[in-house]
Structures are given as C-alpha cells and as structure tokens.
N, C-alpha and C positions, 0 to 999 in steps of 0.2 A: 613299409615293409617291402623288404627287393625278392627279386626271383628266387636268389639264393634261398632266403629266409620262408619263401611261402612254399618250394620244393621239398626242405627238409619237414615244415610241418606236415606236408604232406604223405613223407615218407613214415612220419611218426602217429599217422594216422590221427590228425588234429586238423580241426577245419579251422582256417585262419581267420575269417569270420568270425567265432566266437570269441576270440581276444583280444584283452585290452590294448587298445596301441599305444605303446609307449616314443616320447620322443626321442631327442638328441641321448645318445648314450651318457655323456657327461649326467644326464640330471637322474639318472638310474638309482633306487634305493637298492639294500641287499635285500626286501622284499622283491623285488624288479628282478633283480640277479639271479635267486633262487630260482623266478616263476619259469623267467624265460629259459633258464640254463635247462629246466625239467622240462619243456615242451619245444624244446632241440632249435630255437631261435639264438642267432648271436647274439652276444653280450661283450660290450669293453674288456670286462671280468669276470670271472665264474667268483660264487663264495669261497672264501676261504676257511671251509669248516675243518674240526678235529674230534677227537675223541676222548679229549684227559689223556690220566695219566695216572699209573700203581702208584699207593699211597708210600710206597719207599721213594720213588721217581725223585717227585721235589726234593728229597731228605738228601736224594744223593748227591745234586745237582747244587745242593747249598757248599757242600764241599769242592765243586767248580766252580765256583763265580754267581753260582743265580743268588741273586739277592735275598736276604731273608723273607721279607715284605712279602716275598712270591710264595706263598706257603698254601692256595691252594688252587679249584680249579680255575675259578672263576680269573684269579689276579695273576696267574700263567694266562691265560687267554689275550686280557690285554697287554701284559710283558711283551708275550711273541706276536703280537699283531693278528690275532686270532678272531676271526666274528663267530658270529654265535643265532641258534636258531631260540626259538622260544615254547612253552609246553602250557597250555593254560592248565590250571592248578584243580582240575574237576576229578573227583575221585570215582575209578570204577573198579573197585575194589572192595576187601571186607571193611564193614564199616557197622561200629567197630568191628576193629581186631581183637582176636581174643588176648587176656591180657600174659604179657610179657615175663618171664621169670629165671635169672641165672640158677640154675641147678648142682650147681656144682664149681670150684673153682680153685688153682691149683696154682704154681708159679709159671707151671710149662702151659698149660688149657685151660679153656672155660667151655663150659657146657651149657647150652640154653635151650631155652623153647620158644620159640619165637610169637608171633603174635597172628601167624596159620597154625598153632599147634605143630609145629614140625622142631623135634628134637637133633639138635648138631654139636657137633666138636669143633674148634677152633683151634691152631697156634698160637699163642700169644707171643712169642720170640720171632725174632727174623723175619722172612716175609710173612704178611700174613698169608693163611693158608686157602683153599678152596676148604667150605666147611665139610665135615665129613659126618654122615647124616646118621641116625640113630633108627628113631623112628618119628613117625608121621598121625595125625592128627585127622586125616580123614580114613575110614578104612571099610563101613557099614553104612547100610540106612539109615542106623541110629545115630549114627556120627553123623550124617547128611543134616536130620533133623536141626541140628545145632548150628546150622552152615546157614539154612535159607534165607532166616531173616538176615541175616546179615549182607546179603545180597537184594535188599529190597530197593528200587532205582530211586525211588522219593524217600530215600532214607535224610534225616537234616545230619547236615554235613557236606554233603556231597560237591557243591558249589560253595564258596567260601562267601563269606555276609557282606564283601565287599563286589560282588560278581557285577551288579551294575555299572560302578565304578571301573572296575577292570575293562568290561566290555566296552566303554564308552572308549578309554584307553586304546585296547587294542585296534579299532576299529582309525584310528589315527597312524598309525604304525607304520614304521620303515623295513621292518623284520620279518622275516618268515615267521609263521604261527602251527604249534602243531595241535591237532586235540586229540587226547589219547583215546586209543580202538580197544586197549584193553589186549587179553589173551585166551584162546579158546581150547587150548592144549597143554602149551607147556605152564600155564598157571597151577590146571589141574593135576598134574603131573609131578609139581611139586608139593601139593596138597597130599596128593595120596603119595606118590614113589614109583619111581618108576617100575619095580620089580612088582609094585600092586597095582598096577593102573592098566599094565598086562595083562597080570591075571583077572582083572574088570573085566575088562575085555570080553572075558567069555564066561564067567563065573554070575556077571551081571552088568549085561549091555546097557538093560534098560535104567540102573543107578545113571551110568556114566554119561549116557546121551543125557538123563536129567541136569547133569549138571552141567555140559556144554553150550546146551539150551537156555538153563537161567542164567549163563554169563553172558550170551547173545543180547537177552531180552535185556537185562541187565544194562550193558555199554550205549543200545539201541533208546532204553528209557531216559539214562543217565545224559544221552548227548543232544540229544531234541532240542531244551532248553537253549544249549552252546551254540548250536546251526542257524537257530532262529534269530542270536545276538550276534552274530560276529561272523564274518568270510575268512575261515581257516584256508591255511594254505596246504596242507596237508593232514593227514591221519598220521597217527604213532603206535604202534603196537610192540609186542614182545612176547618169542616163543621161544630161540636156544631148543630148538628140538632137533638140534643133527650132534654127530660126532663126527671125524674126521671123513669116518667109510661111508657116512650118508644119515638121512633121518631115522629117529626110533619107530615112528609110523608107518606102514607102507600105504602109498599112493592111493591103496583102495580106501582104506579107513578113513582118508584126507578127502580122497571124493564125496566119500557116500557122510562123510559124520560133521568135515570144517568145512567145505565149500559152501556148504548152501546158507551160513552162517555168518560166514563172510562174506558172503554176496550181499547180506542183508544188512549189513552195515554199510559195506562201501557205497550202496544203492543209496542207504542213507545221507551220507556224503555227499555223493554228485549230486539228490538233488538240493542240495543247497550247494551247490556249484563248487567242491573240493573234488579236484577228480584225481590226487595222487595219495596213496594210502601205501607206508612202508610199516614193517616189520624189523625188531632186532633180531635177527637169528643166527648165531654161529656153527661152526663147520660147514662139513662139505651139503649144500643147500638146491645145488643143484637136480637132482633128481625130484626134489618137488616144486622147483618152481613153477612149471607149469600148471600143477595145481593151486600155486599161490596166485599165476595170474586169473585162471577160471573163477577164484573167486573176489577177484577186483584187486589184490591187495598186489600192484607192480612195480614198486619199488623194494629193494632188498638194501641192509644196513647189517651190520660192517663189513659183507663181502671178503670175506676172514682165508685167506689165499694159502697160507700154510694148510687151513683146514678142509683146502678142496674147491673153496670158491674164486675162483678165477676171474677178474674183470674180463676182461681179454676175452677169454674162452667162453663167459656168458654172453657176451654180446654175439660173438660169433654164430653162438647156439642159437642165442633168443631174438634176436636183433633187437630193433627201436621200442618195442614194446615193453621190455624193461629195463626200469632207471634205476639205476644205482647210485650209494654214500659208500664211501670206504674204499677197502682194494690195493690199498699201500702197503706191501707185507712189512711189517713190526720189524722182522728178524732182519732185513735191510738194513737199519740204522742203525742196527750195535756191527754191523760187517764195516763201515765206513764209506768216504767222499765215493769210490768208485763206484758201488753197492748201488749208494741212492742215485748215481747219477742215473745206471741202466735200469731205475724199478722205475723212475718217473720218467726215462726217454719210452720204456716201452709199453707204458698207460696212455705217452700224451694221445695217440692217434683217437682210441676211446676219448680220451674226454675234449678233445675238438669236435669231434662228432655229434657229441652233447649229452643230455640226459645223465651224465656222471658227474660228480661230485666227490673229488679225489680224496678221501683220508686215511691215515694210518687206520690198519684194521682192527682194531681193539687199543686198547691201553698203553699207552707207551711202558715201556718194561723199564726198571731201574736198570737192567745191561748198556741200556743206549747213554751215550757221552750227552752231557751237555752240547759240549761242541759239535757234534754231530748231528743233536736235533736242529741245533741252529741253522746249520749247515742245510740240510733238511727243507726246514724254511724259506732259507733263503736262494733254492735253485728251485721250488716249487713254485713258489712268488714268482720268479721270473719264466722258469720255461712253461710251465702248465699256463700262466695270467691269474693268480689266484689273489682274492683280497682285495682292498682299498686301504684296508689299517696299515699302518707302519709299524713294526715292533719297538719297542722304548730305545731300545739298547742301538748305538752304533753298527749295522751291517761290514 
C-alpha cells in the first residue's frame, strides 16, 4: 500500500491496518473492487454496477436492435457487460404474508390486496402505472394483533433449507455480498399509509414505536445466524421516505424514533466485521443524511438527482464519510451523446476520489434509445474505468 493509498484511508477515517492487503491489481476479484473502491483505496477498476430497467425498456429496445434473447434483467446485465452485486435470500419480512387476492378486474385495471393487506389500483395498458392505493391493512391495535406473529425472527422459513449449502458457497466468492437490514419506516408506512401513519403519530405514539421496535428486534434476530456463517460485504436496506422537497419525517422523529434502531443493527454488523450498510431511498435525501449517518447506515443508493440528491453536492456537504451507488441522472440519456458526455465528465472527480459507484439513478426509462444506452456504456467504461466484463455486442 503507497502513501497515496494510506493518506486517503486516512482521510476516510479507516485505519489501514485493519485491511486485507490485497496484491497485484491484475488478480483483483469484483469482490476486491467493491471493498476497496468503498474504503477510498485505488483500484485498476471501480465495479461496473446498474440499476435495471422499466419493464417497457427491453420491449422498446427489441424494436432497435436488442436481441430478443435479452428479455430481462438478469440477460441485459450480461449483454451490456454489466456486473452485479449479490443479496443472500434471508427473509426479514412478514412471513407469512397474508394471503393474496385480485378484487376486482376490468380490461383497463385490476385491483388487488396484496399480501400486507394493502388495497391498490393498477393500469393494465401502457406503461405500467405507480399503484394507486385504496386502503391499508394496518390501522388499530387490533389490526396490530394480526401483524405480530408474523414478525416472529425464528419464524421457519426465514433462511432457506439450503442455507448451509449457500454459506459454504458464499464464503468462496468473488462478488460483493449484501444481507438485508430490512426497513424501520418506510415498510411501516406502507403498511398503515401515509396520511395514517401521521396521524399515529400523535393519536398513538406508543402503537407506532411498537411496531418500529419489533422490526428492529426482528432484522436483529433474523441476521445473527447470517454473521456468524458468512463475512458480508455490506448491509441492504429500503425506506423511499423523501419526495423531491425532502423527507416525510422530520429529523426529530428520525433521531429520537430510527436512529437508535439503526445503530443497533449496524452495531450488529461491525461486529462481525461488515462496516458499510446502505439504504434505497429516493428523492431529495439530503436533509436526513446526517441522521442516516448517526445511525451507521453511510452509504446512500440511487442518489436520485432530478429528486434533489446531488453526488457532487453531497460529497461537498458530507465529505468521505459517505459513500454512495447511483447519481447518473436517467433524464441524460433520453437528451443524448452530448448530455451524457457532461453528466459523466462532471461525476468523474467524485468517483476518482472514491467511495462512489457510479449508476444510473433509478430505472432506466423506456425514453432512452437503445443507442444511447450503449453509448452510455461505452464512454462510462472508458472515461470513469468502469467494469472488467465486455458487453456481447461489437462497441
């Protein structure tokens, strides 16, 4: 390790002591790529991660050239020379779900209840739609009632009957590994509703912290087992608790209700030696990061730039302390060549710096061209150093 590389550990508040040395760059797995890209050490290559793709996307792009074959996410990944993280398969969720049932259906809609008891509408033509929500399945104590066991951590099921098998597997691996953290907000949130989860709030504090708690204790039961068989490379979570103008939460609620919650997970984590733990959360995310960091959780995912979250502007804010996936605005690559050239000349500085991991920030949208995404690709590949896969297809 040279000066360069143990100065910016330093800078990222990492004792370089604690870390595995790796050799010659050439024998680097994208396990390697990942670790070191996230703890601000050089690398040959950063990964070459993404994010999918709307399910119109492929449909469109068959009408351009993409091969049938490529029909979904997985065989897009390797078409575009795409690598890929991994999620072990541990469930910290209901379990069971309640059961499932279409309620209604039409040539234009379908109406369902899903299997959180949360009733929605659907488009069935054209794009599909954001569901448009009816009513919700948690609302009372007595609805609580119905909830608990199903949040019980030694529930069977939870680990799949193959898990020794698996872990033996994983524990050979070349790949980043995530295990999922679960959600302490926006799960709940979709359970009850957002316009009732408000009025929780102060109608009945003491329900809602109940149920924050059993998802804590819950994730916290459910991963013990995972820590003890396997050196994850990171944490995965999922909350969607902002809109463009900021979170539905304010910062106090985040202190005094998820931090201390999340401290007890991530705590979790580090000590079986996983010290990065991100979250999916779109829009604008910024106003509660620093609550995300107080409570371990310093990586942020998709860093969604139309919705406020800014690479650029976060790092400026936060510095090395948090690492981000994402940050490529979507809306770039339906603008075209020029577009993407200035959204990836004016990330590279971030992601040489390190700790970032460049992708499109959400879904790629059916607007973007085939050729465009290509395009896309293949000036990412080169100007950022992204990848070791080749894509199938002639550049």
């Amino acid at each position: 390790m040279d000066l360069e590389e143990i100065e910016a550990l330093q800078k990222a508040k990492v004792d370089p002591s604690t870390l595995t040395v790796v050799g010659g760059e050439d024998g680097l797995t994208l396990r390697d790529r990942f670790r070191r890209t996230m703890q601000y050490q050089r690398v040959d290559r950063i990964p070459f991660f993404e994010f999918g793709y709307w399910d119109a996307t492929l449909s469109e792009w068959h009408a351009q050239g993409l091969p049938p074959e490529v029909n979904n996410e997985a065989a897009a990944y390797e078409y575009f020379g795409i690598e890929n993280w991994h999620t072990a398969p541990i469930n910290t969720g209901l379990l069971p779900g309640f059961a499932q049932e279409v309620l209604r259906e039409d040539e234009e809609r379908i109406v369902v209840r899903d299997a959180s008891r949360c009733t929605y509408e659907i488009n069935k033509k054209g794009h599909r739609s954001i569901p448009h929500y009816i009513d919700f399945g948690l609302k009372t104590r007595e609805d609580w009632k119905e909830w608990v066991d199903k949040l019980d951590p030694d529930a069977p099921g939870r680990y799949p009957e193959n898990w020794d098998e698996l872990a033996a597997r994983y524990n050979q691996r070349d790949y980043p590994l995530a295990i999922p953290i679960g959600s302490m907000i926006g799960v709940p949130r979709n359970w009850i509703g957002f316009e009732n989860i408000a009025m929780m709030c102060y109608d009945d504090p003491g329900l809602l912290e109940e149920i924050i708690e059993k998802l804590c204790t819950l994730v916290c039961g459910v991963l013990e087992r995972a820590l003890k068989d396997v050196e994850f490379d990171f944490g995965a979570g999922w909350e969607d608790i902002c809109f463009n103008s900021g979170p539905i939460i304010s910062p106090k609620f985040f202190d005094e209700w998820i931090v201390p919650r999340y401290e007890r997970i991530t705590d979790l984590l580090a000590k079986h030696g996983c010290h990065i733990s991100w979250t999916d959360c779109d829009g604008n995310i910024v106003p509660i990061i620093p609550h995300f960091l107080r409570g371990g959780i310093n990586c942020m995912f998709p860093v969604e730039v139309a919705g406020g979250s800014d690479p650029v502007e976060m790092r400026e804010k936060f510095g090395t302390d948090l690492l981000m996936v994402g940050g490529v605005c979507k809306r770039k690559l339906a603008e075209g060549p020029a577009a993407i050239d200035a959204e990836l000349e004016r990330l590279r500085p971030v992601v040489e710096e390190g700790g970032f991991i460049p992708t499109v920030d959400h879904r790629v949208p059916a607007d973007v061209s085939l050729e465009n995404y290509k395009y896309y690709i293949k000036v990412k590949r080169a100007l950022l150093k992204c990848g070791k896969k080749k894509p199938q297809y002639d550049e």
